[in-house]
N, C-alpha and C positions, 0 to 999 in steps of 0.2 A: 361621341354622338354620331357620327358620318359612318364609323366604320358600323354600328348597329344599324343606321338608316338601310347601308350596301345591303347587309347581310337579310334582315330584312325583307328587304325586295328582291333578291336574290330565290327567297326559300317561295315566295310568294309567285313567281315566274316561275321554279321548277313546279309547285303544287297546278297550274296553271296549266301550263303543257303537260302535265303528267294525265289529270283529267280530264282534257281536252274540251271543257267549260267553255273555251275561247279560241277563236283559231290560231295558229301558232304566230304567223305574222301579224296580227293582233297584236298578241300576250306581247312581240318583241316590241311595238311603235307604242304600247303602252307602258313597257320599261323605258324606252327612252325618252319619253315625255317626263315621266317621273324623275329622269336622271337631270333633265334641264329645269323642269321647276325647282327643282330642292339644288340646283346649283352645284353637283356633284361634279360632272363635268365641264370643261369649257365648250363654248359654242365650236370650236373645231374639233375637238373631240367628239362632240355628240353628232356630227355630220359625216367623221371619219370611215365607220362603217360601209356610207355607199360608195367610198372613195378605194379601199381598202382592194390592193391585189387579190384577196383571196373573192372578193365579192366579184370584182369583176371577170377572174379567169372562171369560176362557175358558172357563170351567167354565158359566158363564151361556148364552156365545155357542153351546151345543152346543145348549141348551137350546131360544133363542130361532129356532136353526137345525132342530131338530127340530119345534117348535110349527108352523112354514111348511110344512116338508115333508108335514105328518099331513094339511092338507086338500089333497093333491094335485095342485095347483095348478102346483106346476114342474114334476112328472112331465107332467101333462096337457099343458101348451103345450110341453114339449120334445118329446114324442110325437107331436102335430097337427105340429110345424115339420119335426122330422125325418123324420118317416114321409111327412107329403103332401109333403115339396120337392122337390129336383132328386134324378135317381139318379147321378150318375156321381163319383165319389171327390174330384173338387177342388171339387166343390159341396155337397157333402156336410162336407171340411174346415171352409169358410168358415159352414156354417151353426149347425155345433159351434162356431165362432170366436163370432157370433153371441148364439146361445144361452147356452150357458157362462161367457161374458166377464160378464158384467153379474149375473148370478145371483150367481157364485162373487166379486164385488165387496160381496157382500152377507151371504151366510151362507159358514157354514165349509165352502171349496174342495173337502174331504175327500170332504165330507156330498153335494156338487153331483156329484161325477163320481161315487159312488154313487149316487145318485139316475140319473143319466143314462147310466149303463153299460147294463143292458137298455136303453131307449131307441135308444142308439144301434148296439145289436146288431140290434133290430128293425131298421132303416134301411138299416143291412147289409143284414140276410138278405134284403130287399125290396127292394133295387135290382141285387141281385148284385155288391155287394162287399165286398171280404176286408174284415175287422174291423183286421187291420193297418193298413189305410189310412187309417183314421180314429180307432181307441182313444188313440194315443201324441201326435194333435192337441190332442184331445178333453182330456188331461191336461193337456198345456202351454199347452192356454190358461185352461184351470182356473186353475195356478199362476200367470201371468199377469195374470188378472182376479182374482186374491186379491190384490195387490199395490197394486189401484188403492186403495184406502182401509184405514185405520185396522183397521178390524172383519171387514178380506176372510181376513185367518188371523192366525194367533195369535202369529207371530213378530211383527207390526208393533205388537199390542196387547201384547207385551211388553216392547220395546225403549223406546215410549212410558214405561211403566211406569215403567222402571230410568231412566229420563231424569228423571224427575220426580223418585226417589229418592236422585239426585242433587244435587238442587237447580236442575238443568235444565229448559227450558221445554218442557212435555211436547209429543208433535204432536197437532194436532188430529184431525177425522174425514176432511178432504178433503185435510190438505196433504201427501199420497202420489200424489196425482189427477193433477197433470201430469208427474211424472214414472211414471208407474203406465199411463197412456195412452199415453205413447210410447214406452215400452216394449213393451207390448201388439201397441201397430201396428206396430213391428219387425217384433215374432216371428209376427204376420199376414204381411207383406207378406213375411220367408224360408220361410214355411210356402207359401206358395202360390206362391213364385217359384224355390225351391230346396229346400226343408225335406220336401214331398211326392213330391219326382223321386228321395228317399235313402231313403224309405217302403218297409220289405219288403212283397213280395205275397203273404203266405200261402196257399196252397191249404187248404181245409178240408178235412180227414177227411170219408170218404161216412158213416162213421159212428165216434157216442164212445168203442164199442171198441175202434175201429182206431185212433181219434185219442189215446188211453190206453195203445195196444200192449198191450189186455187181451185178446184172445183168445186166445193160447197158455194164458192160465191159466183159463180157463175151458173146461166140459166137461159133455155130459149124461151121466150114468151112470142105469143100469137097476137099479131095484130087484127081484134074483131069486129066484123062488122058494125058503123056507126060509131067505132070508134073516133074521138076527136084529133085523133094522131094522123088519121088520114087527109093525106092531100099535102100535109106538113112534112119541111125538110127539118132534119134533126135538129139546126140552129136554131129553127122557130118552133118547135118542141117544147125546148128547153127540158129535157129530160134530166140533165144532169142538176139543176137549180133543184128541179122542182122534187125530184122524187129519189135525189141521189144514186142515179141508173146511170151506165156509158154504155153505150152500143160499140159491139165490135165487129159486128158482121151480121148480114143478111140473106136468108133466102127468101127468093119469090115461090108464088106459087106452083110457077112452072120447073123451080127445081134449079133456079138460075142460084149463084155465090156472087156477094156485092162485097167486095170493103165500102162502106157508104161515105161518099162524098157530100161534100157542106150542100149540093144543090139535086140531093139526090131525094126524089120524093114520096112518103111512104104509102101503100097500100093494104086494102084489104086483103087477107090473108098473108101479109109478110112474117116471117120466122127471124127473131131478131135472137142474134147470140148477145147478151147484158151480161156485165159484171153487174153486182148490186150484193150488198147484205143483207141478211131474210128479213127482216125490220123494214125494208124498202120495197119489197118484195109484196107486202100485204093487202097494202092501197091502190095496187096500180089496176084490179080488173074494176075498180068501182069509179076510179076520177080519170083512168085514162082509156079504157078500154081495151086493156092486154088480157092476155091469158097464162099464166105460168106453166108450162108442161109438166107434171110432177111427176118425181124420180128419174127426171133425163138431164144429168149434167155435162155442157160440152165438153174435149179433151183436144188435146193438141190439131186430132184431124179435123175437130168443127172450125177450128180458129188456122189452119192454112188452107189455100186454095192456090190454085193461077193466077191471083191478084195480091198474095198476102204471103208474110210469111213468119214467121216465132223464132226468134234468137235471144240471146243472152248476151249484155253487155256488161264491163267492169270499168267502173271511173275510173280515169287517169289520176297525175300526180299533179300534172298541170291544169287540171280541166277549170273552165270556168263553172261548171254544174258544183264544184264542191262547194259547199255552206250556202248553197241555194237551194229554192223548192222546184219544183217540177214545174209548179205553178208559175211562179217565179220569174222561170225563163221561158213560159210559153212550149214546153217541148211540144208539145204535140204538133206547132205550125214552124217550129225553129227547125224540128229534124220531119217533121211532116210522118211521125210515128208516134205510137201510144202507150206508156210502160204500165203495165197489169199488176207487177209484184215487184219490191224491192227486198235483198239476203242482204243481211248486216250480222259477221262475226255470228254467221249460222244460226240469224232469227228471220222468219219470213215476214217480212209486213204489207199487208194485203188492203187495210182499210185504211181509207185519208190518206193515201201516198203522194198527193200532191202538194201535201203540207208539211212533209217528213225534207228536212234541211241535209241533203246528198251529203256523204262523205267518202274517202279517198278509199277504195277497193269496194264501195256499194256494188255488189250484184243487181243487173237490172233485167226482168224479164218484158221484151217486146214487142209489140206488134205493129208490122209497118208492110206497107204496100212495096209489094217483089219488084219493082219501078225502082224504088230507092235505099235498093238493097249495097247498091255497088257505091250509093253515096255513103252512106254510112259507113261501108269499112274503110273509106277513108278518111273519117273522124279522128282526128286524136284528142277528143273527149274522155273520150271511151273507146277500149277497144273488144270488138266483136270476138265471139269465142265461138260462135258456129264455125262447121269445116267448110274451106271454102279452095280455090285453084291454090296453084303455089302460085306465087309472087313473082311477077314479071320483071326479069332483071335487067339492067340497064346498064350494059358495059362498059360506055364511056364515061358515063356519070360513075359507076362504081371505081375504076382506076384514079378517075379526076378525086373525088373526094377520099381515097385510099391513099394518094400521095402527097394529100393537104394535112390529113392528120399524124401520115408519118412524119411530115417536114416540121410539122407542130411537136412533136414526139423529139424526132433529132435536134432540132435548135435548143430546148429546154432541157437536153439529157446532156449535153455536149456544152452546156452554160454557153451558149452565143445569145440568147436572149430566156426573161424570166417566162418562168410558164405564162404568168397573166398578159405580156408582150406578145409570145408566140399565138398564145388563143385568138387574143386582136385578131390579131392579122390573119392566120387561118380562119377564122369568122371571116372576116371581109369579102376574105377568098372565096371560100365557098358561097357566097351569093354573088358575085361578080361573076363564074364562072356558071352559075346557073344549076349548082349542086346543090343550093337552096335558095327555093323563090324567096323572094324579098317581103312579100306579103305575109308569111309564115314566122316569121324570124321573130314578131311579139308575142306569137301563141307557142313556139316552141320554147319557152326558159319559163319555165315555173318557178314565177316571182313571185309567190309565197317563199320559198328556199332564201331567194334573194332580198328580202325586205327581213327575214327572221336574223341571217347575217347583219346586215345592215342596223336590226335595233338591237343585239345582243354584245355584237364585238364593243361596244361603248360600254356595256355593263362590264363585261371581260377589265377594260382599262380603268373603270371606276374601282371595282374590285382589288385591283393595286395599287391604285394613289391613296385611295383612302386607307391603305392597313389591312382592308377586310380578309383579304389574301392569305396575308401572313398570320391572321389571328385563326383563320379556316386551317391555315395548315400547322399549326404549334399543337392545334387541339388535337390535329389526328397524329402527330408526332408524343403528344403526351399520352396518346391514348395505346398507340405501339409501345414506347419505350425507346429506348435507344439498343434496337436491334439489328441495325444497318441500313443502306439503302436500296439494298435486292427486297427486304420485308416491307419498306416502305414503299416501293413501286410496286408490289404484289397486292399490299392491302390499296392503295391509288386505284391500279386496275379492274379492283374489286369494287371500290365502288361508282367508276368511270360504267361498268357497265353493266350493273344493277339500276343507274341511273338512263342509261342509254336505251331499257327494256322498257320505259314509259315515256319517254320524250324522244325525238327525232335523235341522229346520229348528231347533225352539224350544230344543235344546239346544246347538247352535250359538250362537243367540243368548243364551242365558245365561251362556256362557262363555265367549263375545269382547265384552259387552256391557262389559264394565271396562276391557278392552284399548282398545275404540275410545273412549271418554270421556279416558282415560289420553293416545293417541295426541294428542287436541286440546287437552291441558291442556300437555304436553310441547312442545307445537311454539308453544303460546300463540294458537291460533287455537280458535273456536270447537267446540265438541266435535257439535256436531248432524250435521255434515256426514257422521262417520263415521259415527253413531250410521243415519244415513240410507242411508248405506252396507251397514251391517251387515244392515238390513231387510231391503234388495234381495238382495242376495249370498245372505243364508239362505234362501232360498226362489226360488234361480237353479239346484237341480243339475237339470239339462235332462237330462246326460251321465251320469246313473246312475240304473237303478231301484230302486236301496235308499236313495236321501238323500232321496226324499218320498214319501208316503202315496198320492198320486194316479196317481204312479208304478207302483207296487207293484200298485196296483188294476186297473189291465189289463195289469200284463205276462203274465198266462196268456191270458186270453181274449182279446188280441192275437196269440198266438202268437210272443211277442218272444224274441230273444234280448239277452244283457245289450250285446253288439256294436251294436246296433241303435240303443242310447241314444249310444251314443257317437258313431257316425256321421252320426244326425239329432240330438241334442240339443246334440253336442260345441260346433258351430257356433255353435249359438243364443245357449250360455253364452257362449261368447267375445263376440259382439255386443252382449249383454246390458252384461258388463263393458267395453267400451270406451267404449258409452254411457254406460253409467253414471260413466265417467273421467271424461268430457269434458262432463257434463251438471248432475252434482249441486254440482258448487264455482260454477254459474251460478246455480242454482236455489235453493241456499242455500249463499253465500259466506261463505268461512271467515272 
């Protein structure tokens, strides 16, 4: 009966994350509630997860990943590499290969093609190519170069983890390195021999209105005489209750550009640039006294001026905006700017955006007063994709947080303390030392990540005490045969990362991490191989932009469709897993 309750709730937590119905850390605080009422777990068990090494060295690695970033150091040399190299798209590829590879070896992947996303939009727009041709590289070799070590993402520092809780010999910092390298130079050598010939070519929008399909909603209307609108500040308007209209800009009659402020008050003959839909549009010259100009819809030059400006932003991984509204968080007076349109997985949503619940790569188009342009690009909400300086480096900060993460790096490679030890203390480090402010240190570890570990790894342990484990894998052992265990880690990998292409990496691996230990106890060989397997697999969906984070990150400002992954990443994945068939029972024999 226990072992169907597991299994169960098991399939109903993948269906969950697969659909994204729920937020992910949700779906997990709601399996582990489930695991203590039905008494599956014990109360230390059900609590284990937030205790658990692999939860804590993540939650560290955001940290010691942010303290690098702050003195700008990677933005800067990926800027000087990308910006002065070669212009043309296949040199362009290899130098994201380059760049990325080795970075994203090092701090968390996520945090790297953030970091390098403006970057390599600048590189684009200055060599004259589509961003398509290089954003969807630019990702996979992120995921790629997270793979070469231990600390490159958080699926390898968790499987580690569960190995050791086990009773298993945990892996170390490098022994991911030759198989992580050859992997790597794979998915180099199909990217630049086959992988960029399946590259769509975007054409860019001449401008973000068009590129938004917002100009039909938008419109200047004339404020006329005796109209009741005069003499009123837009708050006492109330245009937007009333008539469903946002003002985004004004001219006077002298020919002056307002961004309008809450105490700015309106006049006859004012020129007001509105969003509105034509249904709103109808009523407005009889109850308020406007005038619609017909056939004149603004474009990008009506809505900037010397007071204003239109950029493009993309949620973060950690932002507090995801699974909230616009409304919600007040943006308009939180960031003191106005989002026009929101791009989701290449659909524009133009109407009721402030009811539309953000999620994690939303493209937002916005307009904000050129005042609060420099506060925003330092948002890590969201990061700004407009071109903008390179990034001001900071030397000392850069060597100080360079020698905190190698020391973190050396102690955990050289076993003088566990990764999740080393991270401690390097964390400490770098805000002691002023490589990261202190005030920053809650907003940088996306504890969604952290709470999804925390309710999964209990299901992970439920999964084995109750049998359900071992009845999950008798089935897929009966359904192979008894072919060996290179056919049974190949078909494992198969479905570690079919499963990986709709749920998150690290909840993948929490919840085949029992399955693949189970797999090596059951055949009587060695459990590492799979467990090495699992790694790989969970952080192999090339062939979908919603099974990773870095994914998601430029499928708008790629202009991707979900087709696109499939086409160029389908491949990869399958190369990935053949090698990985034929490579890890060498590397570590069962």
């Amino acid at each position: 009966m226990q072992i169907a309750m597991v299994l169960v709730l098991l399939g109903a937590v993948a269906v969950l994350l697969a659909t994204e119905r729920l937020r992910e850390d949700l779906v997990a605080m709601l399996a582990l509630s489930a695991l203590v009422l039905l008494q599956v777990v014990s109360p230390k068990e059900a609590l284990s997860g937030f205790s658990n090494p692999a939860t804590v060295a993540v939650a560290c690695m955001f940290l010691l990943s942010a303290g690098l970033q702050s003195s700008g150091f990677v933005q800067f040399m990926g800027d000087r590499l990308l910006k002065a190299g070669p212009h043309s798209s296949t040199a362009l590829i290899l130098l994201s290969a380059v760049v990325i590879g080795p970075v994203s070896a090092f701090i968390n992947n996520t945090a790297a093609v953030a970091v390098f996303l403006p970057v390599a939009l600048r590189a684009s727009h200055g060599s004259g190519v589509s961003p398509s041709r290089i954003l969807m590289p630019l990702s996979f070799f992120a995921m790629l170069g997270g793979m070469c070590t231990l600390i490159g993402t958080s699926t390898n520092i968790l499987v580690s983890s569960l190995a050791s809780d086990h009773g298993i010999r945990p892996f170390e910092m490098f022994e991911f390195t030759p198989m992580g390298l050859i992997l790597f130079g794979a998915g180099l050598v199909y990217m630049m021999l086959a992988g960029r010939r399946l590259l769509p070519e975007r054409v860019e929008p001449e401008s973000l209105t068009e590129g938004y399909h917002l100009n039909r909603f938008l419109s200047e209307a004339l404020v006329l005489p005796g109209s009741v609108l005069v003499g009123q500040t837009l708050p006492e308007a109330q245009l937007g209750a009333r008539y469903d209209l946002e003002v985004l800009g004004l001219i006077r009659a002298d020919g002056r550009r307002l961004l309008p402020g809450e105490d700015e008050r309106l006049e006859e003959g004012d020129l007001l640039l509105v969003k509105a839909p034509a249904a709103a549009l109808v009523q407005l010259h009889d109850r308020a006294g406007i005038a619609i100009k017909p056939g004149r819809h603004p474009a990008d030059a009506d809505l900037r001026s010397s007071d204003s400006v239109l950029i493009e932003a993309v949620v973060m991984p950690n932002s507090p905006l995801r699974g909230r509204t616009l409304k919600g968080v007040d943006f308009r007076h939180r960031y003191g700017a106005t989002t026009l349109a929101i791009r989701r997985h290449g659909e524009d949503i133009r109407e009721k955006i402030g009811k539309v619940r953000l999620r994690l790569g939303d493209e937002m188009l916005i307009l904000a007063p050129r005042k609060y342009l420099d506060r925003l690009r330092q948002e890590t909400d969201f990061v700004i994709l407009e071109e903008h300086d390179v990034p001001v480096l900071k030397p000392a900060t850069a060597i100080t947080s360079g020698l905190i993460v190698a020391g973190v790096v050396t102690s955990a490679a050289f076993g003088w303390y566990t990764v999740a030890e080393a991270a401690v203390v390097g964390s400490v480090v770098m805000v002691l030392t002023g490589c990261l402010p202190i005030r920053k240190i809650y907003s940088e570890i996306d504890w969604r990540v952290i709470f999804l570990l925390a309710g999964l790894i209990p299901l992970g342990i439920a999964l084995e005490t109750s049998g359900a484990a071992a009845s999950a894998v008798h089935g897929l052992l009966w359904l192979i045969g008894d072919l060996g265990p290179t056919v049974v880690l190949s078909a494992f990998f198969l479905v570690a990362f079919l499963l990986t292409g709709f749920m998150s990496n690290a909840a993948t691996a929490a919840l085949l991490a029992p399955l693949a230990i189970t797999c090596g106890t059951s055949l009587g060989v060695d459990p590492r191989p799979f467990l090495m397997a699992l790694a790989f697999a969970a952080s192999a969906a090339f062939y979908t932009p919603i099974g990773y984070q870095t994914n998601l990150l430029v499928y708008g400002p790629g202009g991707y469709r979900f087709t696109d992954y499939v086409k160029v990443g389908g491949p990869l994945t399958i190369l990935v897993w053949i090698l990985a068939t034929l490579l890890i029972p060498i590397l570590f024999p069962f």
